[in-house]
PDB file of N, CA, C, O and CB in Angstrom:
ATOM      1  N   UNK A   1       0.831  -1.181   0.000  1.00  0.00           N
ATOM      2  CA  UNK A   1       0.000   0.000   0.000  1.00  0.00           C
ATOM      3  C   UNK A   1       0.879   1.249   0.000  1.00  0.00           C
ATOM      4  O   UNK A   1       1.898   1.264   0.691  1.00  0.00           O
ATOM      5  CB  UNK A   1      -0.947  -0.004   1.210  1.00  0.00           C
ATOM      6  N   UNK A   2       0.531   2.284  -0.738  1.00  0.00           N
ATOM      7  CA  UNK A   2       1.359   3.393  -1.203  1.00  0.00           C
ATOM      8  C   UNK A   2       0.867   4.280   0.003  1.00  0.00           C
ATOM      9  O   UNK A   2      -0.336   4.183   0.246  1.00  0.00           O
ATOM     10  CB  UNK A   2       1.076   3.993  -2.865  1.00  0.00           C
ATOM     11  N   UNK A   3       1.733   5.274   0.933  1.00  0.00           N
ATOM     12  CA  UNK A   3       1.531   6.367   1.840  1.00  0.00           C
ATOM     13  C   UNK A   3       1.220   7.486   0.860  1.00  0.00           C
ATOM     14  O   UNK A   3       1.518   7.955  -0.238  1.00  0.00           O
ATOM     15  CB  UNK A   3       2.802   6.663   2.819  1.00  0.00           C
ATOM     16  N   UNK A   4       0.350   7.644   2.045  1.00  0.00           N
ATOM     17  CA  UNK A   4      -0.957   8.801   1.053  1.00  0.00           C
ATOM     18  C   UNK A   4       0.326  10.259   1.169  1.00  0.00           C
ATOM     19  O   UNK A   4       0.839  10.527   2.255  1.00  0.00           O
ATOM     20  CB  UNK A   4      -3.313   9.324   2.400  1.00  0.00           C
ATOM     21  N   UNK A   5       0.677  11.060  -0.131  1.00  0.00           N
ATOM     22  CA  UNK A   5       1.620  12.258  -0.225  1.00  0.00           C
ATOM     23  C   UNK A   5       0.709  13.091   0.065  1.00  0.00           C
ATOM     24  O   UNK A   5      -0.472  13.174  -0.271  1.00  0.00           O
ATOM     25  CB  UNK A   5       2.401  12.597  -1.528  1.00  0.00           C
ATOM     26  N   UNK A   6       1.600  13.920   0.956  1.00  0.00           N
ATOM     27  CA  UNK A   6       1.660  15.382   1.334  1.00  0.00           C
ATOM     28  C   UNK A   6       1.202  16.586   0.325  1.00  0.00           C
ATOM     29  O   UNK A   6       0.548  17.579   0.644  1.00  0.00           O
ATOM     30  CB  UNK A   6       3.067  15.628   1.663  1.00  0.00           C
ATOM     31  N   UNK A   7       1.755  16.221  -1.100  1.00  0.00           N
ATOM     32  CA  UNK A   7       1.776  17.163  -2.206  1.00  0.00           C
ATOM     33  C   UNK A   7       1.409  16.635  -3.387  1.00  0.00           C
ATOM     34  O   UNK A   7       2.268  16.016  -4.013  1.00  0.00           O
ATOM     35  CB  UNK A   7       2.975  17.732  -2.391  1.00  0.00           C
ATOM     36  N   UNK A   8       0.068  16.765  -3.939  1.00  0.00           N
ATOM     37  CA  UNK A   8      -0.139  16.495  -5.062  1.00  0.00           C
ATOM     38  C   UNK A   8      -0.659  18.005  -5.912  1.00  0.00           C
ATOM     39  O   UNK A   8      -1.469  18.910  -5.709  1.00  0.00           O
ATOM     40  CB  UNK A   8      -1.096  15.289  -4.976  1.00  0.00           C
ATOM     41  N   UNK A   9       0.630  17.522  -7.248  1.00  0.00           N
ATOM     42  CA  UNK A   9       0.788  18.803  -7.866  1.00  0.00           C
ATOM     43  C   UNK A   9      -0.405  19.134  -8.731  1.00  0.00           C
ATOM     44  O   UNK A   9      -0.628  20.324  -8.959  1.00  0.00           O
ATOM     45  CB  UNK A   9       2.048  18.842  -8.669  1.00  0.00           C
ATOM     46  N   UNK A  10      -1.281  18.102  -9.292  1.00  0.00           N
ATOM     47  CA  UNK A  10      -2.478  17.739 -10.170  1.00  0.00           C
ATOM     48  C   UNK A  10      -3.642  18.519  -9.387  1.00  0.00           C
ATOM     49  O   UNK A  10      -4.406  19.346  -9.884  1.00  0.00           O
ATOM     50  CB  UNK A  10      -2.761  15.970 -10.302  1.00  0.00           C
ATOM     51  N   UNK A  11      -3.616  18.125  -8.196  1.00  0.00           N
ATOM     52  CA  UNK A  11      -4.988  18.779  -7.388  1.00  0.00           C
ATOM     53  C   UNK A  11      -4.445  20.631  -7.271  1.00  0.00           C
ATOM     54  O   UNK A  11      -5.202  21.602  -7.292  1.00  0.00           O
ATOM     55  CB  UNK A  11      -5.233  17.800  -5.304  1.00  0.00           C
ATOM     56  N   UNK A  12      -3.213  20.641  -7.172  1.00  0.00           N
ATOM     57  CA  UNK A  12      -2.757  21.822  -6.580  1.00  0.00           C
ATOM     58  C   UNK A  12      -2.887  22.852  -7.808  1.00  0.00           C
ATOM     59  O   UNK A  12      -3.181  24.019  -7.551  1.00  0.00           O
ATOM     60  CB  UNK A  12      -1.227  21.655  -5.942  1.00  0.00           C
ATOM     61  N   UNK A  13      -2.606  22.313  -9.569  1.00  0.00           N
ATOM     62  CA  UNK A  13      -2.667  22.837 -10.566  1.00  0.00           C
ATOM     63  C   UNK A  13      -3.969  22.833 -11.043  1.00  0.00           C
ATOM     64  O   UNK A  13      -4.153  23.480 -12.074  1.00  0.00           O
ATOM     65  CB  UNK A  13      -1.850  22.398 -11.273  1.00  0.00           C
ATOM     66  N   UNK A  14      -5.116  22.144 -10.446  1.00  0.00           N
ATOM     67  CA  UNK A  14      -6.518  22.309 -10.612  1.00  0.00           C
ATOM     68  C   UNK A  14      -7.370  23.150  -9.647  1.00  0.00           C
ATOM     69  O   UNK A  14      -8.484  23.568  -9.962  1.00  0.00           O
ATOM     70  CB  UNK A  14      -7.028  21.076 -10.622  1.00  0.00           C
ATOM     71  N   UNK A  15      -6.708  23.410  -8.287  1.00  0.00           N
ATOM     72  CA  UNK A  15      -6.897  24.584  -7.772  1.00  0.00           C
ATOM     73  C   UNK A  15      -6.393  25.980  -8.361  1.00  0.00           C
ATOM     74  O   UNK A  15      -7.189  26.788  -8.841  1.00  0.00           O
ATOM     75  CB  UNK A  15      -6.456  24.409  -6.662  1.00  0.00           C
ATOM     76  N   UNK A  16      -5.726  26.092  -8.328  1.00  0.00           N
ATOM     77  CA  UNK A  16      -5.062  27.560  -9.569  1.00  0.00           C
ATOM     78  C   UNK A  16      -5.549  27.696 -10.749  1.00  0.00           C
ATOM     79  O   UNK A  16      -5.957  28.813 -11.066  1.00  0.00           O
ATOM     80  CB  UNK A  16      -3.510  27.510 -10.105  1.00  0.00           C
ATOM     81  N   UNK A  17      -5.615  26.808 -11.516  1.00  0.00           N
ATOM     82  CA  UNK A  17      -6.434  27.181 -12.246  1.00  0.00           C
ATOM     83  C   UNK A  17      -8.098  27.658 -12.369  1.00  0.00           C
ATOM     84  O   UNK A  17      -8.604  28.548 -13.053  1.00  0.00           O
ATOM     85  CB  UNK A  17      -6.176  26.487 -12.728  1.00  0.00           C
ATOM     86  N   UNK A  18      -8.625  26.823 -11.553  1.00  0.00           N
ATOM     87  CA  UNK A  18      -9.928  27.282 -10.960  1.00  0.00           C
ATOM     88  C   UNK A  18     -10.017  28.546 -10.249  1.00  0.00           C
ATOM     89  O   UNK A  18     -11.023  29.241 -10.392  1.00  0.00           O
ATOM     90  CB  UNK A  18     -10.372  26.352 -10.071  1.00  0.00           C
ATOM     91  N   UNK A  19      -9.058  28.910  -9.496  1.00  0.00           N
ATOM     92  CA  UNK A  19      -9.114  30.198  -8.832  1.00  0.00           C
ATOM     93  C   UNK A  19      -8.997  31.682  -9.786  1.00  0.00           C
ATOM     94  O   UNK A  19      -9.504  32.801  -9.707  1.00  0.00           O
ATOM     95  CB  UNK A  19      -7.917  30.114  -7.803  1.00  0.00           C
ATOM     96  N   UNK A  20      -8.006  30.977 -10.738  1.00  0.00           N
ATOM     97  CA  UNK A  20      -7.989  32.422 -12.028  1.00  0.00           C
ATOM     98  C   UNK A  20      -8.711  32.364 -12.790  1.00  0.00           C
ATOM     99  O   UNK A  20      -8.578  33.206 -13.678  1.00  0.00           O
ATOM    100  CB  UNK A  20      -6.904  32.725 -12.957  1.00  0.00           C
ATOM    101  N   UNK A  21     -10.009  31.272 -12.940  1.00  0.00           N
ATOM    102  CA  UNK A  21     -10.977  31.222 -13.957  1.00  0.00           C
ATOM    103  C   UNK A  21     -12.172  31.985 -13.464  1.00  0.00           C
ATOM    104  O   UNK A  21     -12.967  32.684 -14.092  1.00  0.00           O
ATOM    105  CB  UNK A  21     -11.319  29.796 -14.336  1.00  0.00           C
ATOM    106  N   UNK A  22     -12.071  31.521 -11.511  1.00  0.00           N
ATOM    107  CA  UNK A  22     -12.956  32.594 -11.013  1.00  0.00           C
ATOM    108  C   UNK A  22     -12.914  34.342 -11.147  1.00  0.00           C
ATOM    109  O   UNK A  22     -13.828  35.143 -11.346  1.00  0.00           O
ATOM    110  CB  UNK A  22     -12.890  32.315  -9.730  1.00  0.00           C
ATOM    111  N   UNK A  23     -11.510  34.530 -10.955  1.00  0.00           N
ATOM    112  CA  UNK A  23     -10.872  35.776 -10.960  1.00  0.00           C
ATOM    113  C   UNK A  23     -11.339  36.567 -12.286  1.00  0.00           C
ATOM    114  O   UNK A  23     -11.774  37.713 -12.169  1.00  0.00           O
ATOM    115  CB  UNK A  23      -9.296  35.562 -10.879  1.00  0.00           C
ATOM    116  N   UNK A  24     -11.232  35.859 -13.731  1.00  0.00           N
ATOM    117  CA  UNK A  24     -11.819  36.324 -14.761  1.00  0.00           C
ATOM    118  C   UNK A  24     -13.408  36.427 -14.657  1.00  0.00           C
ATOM    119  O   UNK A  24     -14.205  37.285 -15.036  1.00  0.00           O
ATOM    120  CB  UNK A  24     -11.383  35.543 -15.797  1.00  0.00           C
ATOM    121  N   UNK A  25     -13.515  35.506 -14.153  1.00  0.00           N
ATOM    122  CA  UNK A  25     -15.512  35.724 -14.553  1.00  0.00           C
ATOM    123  C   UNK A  25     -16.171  36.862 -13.505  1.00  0.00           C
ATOM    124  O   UNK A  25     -17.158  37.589 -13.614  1.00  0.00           O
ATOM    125  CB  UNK A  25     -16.690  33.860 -14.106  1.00  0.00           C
ATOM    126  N   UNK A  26     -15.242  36.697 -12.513  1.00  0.00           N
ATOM    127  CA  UNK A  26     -15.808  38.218 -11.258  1.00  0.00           C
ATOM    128  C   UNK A  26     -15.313  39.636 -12.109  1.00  0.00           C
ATOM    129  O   UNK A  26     -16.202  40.402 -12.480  1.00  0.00           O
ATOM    130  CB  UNK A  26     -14.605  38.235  -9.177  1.00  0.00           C
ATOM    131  N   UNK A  27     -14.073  39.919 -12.369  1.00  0.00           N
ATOM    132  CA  UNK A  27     -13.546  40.708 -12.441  1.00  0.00           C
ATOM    133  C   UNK A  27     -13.056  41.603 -14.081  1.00  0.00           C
ATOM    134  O   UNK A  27     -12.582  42.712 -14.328  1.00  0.00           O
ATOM    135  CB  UNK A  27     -12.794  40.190 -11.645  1.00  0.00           C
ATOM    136  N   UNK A  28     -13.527  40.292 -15.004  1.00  0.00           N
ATOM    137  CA  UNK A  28     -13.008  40.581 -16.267  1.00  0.00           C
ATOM    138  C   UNK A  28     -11.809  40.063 -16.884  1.00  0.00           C
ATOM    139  O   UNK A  28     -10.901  39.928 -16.065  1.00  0.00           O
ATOM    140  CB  UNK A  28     -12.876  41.721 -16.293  1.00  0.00           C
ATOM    141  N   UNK A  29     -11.413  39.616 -18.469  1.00  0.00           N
ATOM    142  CA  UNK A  29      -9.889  39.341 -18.458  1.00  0.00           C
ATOM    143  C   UNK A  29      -9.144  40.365 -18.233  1.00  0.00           C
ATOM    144  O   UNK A  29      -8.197  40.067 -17.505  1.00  0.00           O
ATOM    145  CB  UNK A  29      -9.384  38.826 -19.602  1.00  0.00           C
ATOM    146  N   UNK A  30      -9.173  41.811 -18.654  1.00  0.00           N
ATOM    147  CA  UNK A  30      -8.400  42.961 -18.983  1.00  0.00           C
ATOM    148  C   UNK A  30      -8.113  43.337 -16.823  1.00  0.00           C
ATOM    149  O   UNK A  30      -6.992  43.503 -16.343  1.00  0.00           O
ATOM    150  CB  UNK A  30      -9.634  44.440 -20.315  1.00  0.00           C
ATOM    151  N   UNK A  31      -9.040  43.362 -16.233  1.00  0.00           N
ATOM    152  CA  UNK A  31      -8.141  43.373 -14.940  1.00  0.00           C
ATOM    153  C   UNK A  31      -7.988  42.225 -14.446  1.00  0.00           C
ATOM    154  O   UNK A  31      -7.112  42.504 -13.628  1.00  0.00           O
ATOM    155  CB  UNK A  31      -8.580  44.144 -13.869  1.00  0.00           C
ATOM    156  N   UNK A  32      -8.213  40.891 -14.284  1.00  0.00           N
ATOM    157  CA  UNK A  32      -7.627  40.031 -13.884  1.00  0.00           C
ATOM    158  C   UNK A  32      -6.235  39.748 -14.682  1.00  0.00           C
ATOM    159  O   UNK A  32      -5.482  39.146 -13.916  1.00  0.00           O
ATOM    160  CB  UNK A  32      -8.511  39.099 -13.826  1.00  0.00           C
ATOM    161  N   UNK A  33      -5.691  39.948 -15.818  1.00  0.00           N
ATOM    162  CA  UNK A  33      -4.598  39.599 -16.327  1.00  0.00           C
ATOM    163  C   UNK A  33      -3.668  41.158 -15.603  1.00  0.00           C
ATOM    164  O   UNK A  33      -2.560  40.897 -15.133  1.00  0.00           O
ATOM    165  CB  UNK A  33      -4.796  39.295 -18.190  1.00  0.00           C
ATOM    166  N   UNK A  34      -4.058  42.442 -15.547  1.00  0.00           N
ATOM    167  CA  UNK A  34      -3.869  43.461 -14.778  1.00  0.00           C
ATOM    168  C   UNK A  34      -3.361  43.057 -13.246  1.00  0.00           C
ATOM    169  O   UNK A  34      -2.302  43.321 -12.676  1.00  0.00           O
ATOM    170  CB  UNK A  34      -5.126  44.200 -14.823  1.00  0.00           C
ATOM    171  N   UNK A  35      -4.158  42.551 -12.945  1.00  0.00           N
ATOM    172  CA  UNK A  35      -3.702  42.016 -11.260  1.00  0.00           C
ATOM    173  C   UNK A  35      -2.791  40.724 -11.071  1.00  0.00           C
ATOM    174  O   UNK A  35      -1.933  40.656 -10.191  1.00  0.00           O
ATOM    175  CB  UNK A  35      -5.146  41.567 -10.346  1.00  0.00           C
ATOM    176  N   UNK A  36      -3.074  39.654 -12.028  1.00  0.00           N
ATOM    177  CA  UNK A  36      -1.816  39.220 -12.375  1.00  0.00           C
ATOM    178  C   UNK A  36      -0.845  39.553 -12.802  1.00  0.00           C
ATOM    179  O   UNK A  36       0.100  38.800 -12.569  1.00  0.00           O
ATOM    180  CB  UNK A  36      -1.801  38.676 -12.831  1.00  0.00           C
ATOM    181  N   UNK A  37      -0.560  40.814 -13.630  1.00  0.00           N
ATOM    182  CA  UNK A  37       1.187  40.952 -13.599  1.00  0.00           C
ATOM    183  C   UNK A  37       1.362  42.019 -12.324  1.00  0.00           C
ATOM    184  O   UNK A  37       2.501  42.420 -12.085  1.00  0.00           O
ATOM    185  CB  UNK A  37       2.002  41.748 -15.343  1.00  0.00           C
ATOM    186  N   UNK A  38       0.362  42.436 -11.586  1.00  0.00           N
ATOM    187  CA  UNK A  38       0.441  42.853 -10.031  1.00  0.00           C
ATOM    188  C   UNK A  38       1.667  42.200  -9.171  1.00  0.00           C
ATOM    189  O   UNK A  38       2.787  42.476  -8.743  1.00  0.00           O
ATOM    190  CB  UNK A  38      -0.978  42.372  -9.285  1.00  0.00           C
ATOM    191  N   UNK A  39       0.611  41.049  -9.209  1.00  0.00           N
ATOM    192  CA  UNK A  39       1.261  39.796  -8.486  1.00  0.00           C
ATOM    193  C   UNK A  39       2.365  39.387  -8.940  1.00  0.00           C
ATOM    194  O   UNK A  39       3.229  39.107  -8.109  1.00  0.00           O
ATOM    195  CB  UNK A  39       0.529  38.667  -8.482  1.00  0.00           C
ATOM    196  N   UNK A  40       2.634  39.251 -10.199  1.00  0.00           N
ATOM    197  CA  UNK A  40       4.107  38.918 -10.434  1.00  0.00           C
ATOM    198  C   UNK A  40       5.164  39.552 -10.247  1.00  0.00           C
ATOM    199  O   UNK A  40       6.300  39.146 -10.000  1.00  0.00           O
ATOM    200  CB  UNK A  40       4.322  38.691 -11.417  1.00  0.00           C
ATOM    201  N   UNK A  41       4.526  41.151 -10.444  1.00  0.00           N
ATOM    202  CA  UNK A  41       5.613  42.085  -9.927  1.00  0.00           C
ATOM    203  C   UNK A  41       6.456  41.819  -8.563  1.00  0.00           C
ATOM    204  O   UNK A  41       7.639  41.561  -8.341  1.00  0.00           O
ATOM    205  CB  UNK A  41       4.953  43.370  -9.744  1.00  0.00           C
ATOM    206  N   UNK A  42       5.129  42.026  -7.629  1.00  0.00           N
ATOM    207  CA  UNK A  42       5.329  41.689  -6.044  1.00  0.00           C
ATOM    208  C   UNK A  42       6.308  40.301  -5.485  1.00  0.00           C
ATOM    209  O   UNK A  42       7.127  40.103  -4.587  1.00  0.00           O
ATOM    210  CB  UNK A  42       3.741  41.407  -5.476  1.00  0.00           C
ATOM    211  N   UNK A  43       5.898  39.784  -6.213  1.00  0.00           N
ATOM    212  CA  UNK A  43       6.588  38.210  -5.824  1.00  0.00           C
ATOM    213  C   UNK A  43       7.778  38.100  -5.726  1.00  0.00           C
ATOM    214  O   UNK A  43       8.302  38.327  -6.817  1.00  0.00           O
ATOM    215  CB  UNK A  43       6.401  37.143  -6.704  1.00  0.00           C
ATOM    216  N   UNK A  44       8.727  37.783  -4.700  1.00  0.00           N
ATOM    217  CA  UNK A  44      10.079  37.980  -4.379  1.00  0.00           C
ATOM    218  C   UNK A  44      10.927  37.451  -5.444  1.00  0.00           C
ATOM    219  O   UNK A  44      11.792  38.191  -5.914  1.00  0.00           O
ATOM    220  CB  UNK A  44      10.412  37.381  -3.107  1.00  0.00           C
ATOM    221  N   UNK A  45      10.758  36.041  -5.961  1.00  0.00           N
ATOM    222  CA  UNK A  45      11.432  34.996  -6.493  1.00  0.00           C
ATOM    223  C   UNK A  45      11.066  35.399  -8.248  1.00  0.00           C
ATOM    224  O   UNK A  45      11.997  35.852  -8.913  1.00  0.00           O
ATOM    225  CB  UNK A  45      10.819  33.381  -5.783  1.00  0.00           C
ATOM    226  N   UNK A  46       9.767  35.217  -8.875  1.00  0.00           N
ATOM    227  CA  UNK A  46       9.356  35.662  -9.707  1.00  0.00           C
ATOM    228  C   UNK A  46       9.268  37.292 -10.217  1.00  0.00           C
ATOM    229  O   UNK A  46       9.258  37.608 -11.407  1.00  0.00           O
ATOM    230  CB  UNK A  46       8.511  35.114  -9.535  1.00  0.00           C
ATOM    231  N   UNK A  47       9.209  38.239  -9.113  1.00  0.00           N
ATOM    232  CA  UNK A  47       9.414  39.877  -9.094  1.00  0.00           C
ATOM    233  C   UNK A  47      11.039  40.098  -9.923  1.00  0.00           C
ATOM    234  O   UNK A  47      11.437  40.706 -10.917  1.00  0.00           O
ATOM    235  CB  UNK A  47       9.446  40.572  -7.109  1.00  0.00           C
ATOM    236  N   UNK A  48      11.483  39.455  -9.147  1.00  0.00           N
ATOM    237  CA  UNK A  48      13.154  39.733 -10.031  1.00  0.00           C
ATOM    238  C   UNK A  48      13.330  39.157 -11.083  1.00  0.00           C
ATOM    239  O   UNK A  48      14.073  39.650 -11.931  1.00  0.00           O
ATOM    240  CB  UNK A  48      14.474  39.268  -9.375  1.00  0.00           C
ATOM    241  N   UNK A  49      12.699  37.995 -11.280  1.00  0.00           N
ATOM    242  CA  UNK A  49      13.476  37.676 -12.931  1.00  0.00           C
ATOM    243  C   UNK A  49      12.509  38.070 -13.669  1.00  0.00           C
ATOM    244  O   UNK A  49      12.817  37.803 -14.830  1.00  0.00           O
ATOM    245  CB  UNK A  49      13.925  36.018 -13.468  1.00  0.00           C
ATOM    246  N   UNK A  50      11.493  38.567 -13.624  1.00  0.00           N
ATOM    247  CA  UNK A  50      10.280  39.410 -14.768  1.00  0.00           C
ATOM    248  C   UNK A  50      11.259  41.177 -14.823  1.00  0.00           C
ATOM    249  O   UNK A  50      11.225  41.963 -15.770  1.00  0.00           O
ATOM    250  CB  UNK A  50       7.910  39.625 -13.658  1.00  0.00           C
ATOM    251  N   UNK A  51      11.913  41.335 -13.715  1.00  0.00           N
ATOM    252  CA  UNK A  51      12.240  42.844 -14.074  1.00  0.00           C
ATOM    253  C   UNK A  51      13.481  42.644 -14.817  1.00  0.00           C
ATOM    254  O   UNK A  51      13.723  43.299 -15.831  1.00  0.00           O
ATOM    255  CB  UNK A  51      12.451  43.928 -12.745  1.00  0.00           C
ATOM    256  N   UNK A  52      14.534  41.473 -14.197  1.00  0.00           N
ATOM    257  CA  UNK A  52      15.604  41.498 -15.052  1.00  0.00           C
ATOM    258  C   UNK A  52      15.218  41.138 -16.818  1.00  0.00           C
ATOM    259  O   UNK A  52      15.618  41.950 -17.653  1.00  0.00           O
ATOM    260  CB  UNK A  52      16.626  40.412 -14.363  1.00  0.00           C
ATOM    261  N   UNK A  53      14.583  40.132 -17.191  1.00  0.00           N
ATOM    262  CA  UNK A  53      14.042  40.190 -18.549  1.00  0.00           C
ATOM    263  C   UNK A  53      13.546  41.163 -19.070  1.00  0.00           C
ATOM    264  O   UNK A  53      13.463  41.268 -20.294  1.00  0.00           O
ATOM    265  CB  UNK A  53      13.251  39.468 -18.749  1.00  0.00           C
ATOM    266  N   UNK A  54      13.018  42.278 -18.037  1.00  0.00           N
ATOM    267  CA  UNK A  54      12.086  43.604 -18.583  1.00  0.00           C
ATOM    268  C   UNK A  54      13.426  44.137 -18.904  1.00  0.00           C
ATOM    269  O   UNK A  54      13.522  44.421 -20.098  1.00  0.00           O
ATOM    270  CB  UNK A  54      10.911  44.670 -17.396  1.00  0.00           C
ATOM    271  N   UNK A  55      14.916  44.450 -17.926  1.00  0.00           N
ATOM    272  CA  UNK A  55      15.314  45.334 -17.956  1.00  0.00           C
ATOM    273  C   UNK A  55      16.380  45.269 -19.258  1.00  0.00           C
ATOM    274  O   UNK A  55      16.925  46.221 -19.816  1.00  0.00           O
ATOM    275  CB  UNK A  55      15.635  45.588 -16.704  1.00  0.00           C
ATOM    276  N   UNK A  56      16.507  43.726 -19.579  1.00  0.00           N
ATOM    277  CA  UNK A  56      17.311  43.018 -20.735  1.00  0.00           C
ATOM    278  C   UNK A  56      16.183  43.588 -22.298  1.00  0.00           C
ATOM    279  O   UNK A  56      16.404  43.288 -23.471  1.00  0.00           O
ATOM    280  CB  UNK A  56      17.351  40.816 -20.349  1.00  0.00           C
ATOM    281  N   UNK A  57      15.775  43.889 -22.112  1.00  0.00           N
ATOM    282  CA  UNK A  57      14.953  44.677 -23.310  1.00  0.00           C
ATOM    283  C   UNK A  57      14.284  43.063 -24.253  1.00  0.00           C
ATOM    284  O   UNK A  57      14.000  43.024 -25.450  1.00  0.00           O
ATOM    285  CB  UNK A  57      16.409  45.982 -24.560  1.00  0.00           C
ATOM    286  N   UNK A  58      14.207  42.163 -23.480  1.00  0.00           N
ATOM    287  CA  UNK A  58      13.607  40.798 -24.297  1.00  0.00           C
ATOM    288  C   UNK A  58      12.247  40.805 -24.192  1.00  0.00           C
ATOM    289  O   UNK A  58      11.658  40.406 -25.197  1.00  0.00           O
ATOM    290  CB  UNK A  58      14.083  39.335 -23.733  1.00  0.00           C
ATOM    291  N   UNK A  59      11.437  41.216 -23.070  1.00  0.00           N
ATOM    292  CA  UNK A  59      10.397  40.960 -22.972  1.00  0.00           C
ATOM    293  C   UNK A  59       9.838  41.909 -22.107  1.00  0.00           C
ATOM    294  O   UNK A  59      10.561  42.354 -21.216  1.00  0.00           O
ATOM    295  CB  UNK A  59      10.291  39.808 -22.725  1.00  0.00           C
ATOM    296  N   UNK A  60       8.419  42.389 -22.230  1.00  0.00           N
ATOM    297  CA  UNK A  60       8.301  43.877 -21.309  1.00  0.00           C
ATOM    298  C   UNK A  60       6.393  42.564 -20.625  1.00  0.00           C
ATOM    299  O   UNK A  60       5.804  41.571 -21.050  1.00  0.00           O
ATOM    300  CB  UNK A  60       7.967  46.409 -22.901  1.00  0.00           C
ATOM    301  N   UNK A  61       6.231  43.796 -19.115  1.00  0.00           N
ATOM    302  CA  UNK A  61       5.597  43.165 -18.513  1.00  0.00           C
ATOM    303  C   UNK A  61       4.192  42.687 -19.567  1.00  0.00           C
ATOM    304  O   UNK A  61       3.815  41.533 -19.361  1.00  0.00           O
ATOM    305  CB  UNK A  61       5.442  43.947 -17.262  1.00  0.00           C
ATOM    306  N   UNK A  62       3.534  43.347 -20.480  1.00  0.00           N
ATOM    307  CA  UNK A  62       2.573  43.462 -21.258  1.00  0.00           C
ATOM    308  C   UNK A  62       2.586  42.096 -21.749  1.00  0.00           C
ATOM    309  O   UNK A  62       1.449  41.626 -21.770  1.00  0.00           O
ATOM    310  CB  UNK A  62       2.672  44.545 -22.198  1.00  0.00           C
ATOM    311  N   UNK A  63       3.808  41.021 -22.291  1.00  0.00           N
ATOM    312  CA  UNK A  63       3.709  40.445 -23.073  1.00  0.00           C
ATOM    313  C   UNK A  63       4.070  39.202 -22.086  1.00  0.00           C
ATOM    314  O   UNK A  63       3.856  38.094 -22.577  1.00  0.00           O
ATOM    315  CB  UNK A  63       4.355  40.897 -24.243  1.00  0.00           C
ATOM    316  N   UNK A  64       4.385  39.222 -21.281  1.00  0.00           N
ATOM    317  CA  UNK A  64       4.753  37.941 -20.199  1.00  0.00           C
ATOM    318  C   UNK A  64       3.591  37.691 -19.413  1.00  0.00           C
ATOM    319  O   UNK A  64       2.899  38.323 -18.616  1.00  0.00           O
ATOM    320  CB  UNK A  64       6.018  38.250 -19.089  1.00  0.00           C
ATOM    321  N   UNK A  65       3.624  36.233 -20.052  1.00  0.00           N
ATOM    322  CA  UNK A  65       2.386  35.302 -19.689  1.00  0.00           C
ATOM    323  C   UNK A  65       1.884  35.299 -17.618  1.00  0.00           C
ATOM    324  O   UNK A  65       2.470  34.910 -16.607  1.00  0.00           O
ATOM    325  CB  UNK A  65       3.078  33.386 -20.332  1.00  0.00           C
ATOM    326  N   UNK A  66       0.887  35.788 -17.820  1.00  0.00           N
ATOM    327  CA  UNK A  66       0.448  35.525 -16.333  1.00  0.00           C
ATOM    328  C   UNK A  66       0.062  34.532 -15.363  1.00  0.00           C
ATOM    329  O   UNK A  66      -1.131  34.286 -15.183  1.00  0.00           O
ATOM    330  CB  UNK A  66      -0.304  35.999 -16.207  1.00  0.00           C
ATOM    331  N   UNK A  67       0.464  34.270 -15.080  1.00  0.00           N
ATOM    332  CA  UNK A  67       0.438  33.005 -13.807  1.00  0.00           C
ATOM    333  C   UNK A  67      -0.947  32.887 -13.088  1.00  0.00           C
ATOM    334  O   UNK A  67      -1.108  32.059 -12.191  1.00  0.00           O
ATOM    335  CB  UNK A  67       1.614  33.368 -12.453  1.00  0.00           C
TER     336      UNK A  67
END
């Protein structure tokens, strides 16, 4: 018998996704994709490598896919 895991990434990637599908249908795509690059900004780990790519002239926040 297999011990039941701590972390399943399937349930965890079907929560997130459900949560930003809610986020669009309350709020709209044009500000929910808005408040997602919010959030990406903010984010310690993800905040820095979206600004260093911004600041490398490869990719600006407009065009980087939202989480």
């Amino acid at each position: 018998m297999k011990p039941e895991k701590e972390f399943d990434c399937v349930e965890m990637k079907a929560e997130i996704q459900e949560r930003l599908l809610r986020e669009v249908a309350e709020l709209g795509e044009e500000e929910a994709q808005r408040r997602r690059a919010e959030r990406l900004s903010r984010d310690p780990i993800l905040g820095s490598f979206l600004r260093t790519k911004t600041a490398d002239g490869r990719e600006s926040v407009e065009h980087t896919p939202a989480a």
